[in-house]
N, C-alpha and C positions, 0 to 999 in steps of 0.2 A: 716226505718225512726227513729225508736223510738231506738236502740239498736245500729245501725253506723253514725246518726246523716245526712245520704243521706236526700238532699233537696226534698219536695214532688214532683216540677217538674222536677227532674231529674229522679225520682223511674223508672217510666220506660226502660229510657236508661239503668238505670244499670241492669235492669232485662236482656233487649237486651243483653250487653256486658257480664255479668255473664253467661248465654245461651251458648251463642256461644261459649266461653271458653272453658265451659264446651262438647260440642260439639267436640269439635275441639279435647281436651284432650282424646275424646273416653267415657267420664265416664255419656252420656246421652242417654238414652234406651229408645224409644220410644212404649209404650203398645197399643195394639189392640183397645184399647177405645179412642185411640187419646191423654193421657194424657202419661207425661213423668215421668221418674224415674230415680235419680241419682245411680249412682252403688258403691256398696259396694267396694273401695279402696282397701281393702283386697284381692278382688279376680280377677284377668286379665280379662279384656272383651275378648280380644283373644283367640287361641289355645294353647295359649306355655305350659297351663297346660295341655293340653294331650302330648304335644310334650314331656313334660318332664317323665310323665309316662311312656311312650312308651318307651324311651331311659332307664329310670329306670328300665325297664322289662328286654331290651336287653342285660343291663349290668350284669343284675343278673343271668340271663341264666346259668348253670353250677357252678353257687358258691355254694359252702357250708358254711353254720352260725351255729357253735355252741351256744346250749340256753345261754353259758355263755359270749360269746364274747362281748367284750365293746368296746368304743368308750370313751376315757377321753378324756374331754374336759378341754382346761388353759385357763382362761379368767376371767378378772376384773368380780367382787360380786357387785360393786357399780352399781346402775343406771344412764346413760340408757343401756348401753353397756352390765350391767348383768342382765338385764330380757329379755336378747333375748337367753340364756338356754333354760326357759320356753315356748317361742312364737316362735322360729325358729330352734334353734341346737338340740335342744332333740326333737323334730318332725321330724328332718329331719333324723336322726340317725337311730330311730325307722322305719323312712320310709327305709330306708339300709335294718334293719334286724337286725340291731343292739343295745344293751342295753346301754345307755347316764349314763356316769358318769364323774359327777367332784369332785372335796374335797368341802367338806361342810364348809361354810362361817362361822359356829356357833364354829367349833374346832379351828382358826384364833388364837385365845387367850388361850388357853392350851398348846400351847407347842408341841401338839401332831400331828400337821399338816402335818407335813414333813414326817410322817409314813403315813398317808393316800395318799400323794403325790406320793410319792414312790409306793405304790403298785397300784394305778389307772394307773400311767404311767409304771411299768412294765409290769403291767398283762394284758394290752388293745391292740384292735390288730393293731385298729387305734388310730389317736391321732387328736387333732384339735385343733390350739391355735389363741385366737382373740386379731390380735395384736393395735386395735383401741388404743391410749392412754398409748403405750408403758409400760402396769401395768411391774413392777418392778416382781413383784412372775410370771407374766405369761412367762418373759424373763427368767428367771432363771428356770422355767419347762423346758420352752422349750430347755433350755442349756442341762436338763437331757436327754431329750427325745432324742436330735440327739447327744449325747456323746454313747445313750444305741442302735445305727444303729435304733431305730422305724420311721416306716413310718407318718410322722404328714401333713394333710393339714394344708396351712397359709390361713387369711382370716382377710382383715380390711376395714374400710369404706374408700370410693375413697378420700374423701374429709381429708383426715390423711394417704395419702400416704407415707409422709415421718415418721410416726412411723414406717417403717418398716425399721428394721435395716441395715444401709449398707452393709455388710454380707450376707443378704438375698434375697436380690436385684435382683438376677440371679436367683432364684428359684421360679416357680409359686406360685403367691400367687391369692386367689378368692375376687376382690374390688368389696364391693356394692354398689350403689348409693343411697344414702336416699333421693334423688330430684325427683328419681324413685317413683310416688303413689305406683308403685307393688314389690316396691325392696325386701319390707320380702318374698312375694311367690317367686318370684326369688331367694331368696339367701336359702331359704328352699331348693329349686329341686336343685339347681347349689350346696348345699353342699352332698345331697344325693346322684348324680351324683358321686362326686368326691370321695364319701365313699366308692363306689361299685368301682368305677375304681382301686382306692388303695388296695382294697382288691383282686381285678384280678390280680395287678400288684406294690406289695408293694414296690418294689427295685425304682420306680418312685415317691415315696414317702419320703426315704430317705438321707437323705443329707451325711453323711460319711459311705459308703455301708462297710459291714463289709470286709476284704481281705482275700481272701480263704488260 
């Protein structure tokens, strides 16, 4: 009442409608004591998080990780689009088996960027570039990466489809849905997935396969 201005004989109803929404969405847990609990957004009320594990296991079966192997990451610094480094791509890296590196946002303005670029994207074994908002430096990585045959997952939000470049169009790329409450824990497993898979099989990762 006091904070959305809901008329006091309505409160109820909207409690009804809110409920059941909430219901219906999955996100209302009902405790031992009769009282209810809304569920943390963050984490699936279903299984997919084991399902994801489980496949995560499968995939990893027989790989080998050296303690130095990276994983560069090309992706816009600005927010929102670059605090998901910290809350979903270097989690999910990690979860691979893999060390997360990108170029540091702080070197931008020295000059000296395009040498740390260069050696994140030769010396990584994977690559991953988020093409949400078509950043201008993340195209031009990405130009280096499949000029140098490295295998790179693509990965942009459903809702900016068309930032991916005509060009690219024909090559898998991982869409998230931010309409999705679970799309970070989703797009955590679904990049890890794809980190192990490229690593089984890097030539599926590549867009100009070297010619023998």
């Amino acid at each position: 009442v006091d904070s959305f201005n809901i008329p006091s004989e309505q409160v109820n109803e909207f409690i009804g409608v809110f409920t059941t929404t909430l219901k219906e969405a999955e996100l209302l847990e009902q405790l031992s004591n009769g009282k209810f609990r809304v569920l943390d957004v963050s984490s699936p009320a279903d299984t997919s998080t084991q399902v994801g594990e489980e496949q995560i296991k499968k995939l990893s079966k027989g790989l080998t990780v050296a303690a130095d192997d990276t994983c560069f990451v090309m992706m816009p610094f600005a927010n929102p689009v670059g605090g998901y480094y910290d809350s979903i791509y270097k989690p999910a890296i990690e979860k691979a088996k893999l060390k997360a590196d990108r170029a540091d946002a702080d070197l931008y303005s020295t000059g000296k960027i395009i040498d740390q670029i260069w050696k994140g994207i030769t010396s990584a074994r994977v690559l991953l570039a988020e093409l949400t908002n078509r950043n201008a430096n993340v195209l031009y990585e990405l130009g280096l990466a499949h000029a140098l045959h490295k295998p790179v997952i693509l990965v942009c939000s459903k809702a900016n489809e068309g930032d991916v470049p005509f060009d690219l169009r024909h090559v898998r790329v991982i869409y998230y849905d931010k309409d999705d409450p679970f799309w970070g824990t989703k797009l955590l497993e679904k990049v890890a997935e794809n980190i192990l898979s490229v690593m089984q099989e890097p030539k599926d990762a590549v867009l100009f396969p070297e010619k023998k």
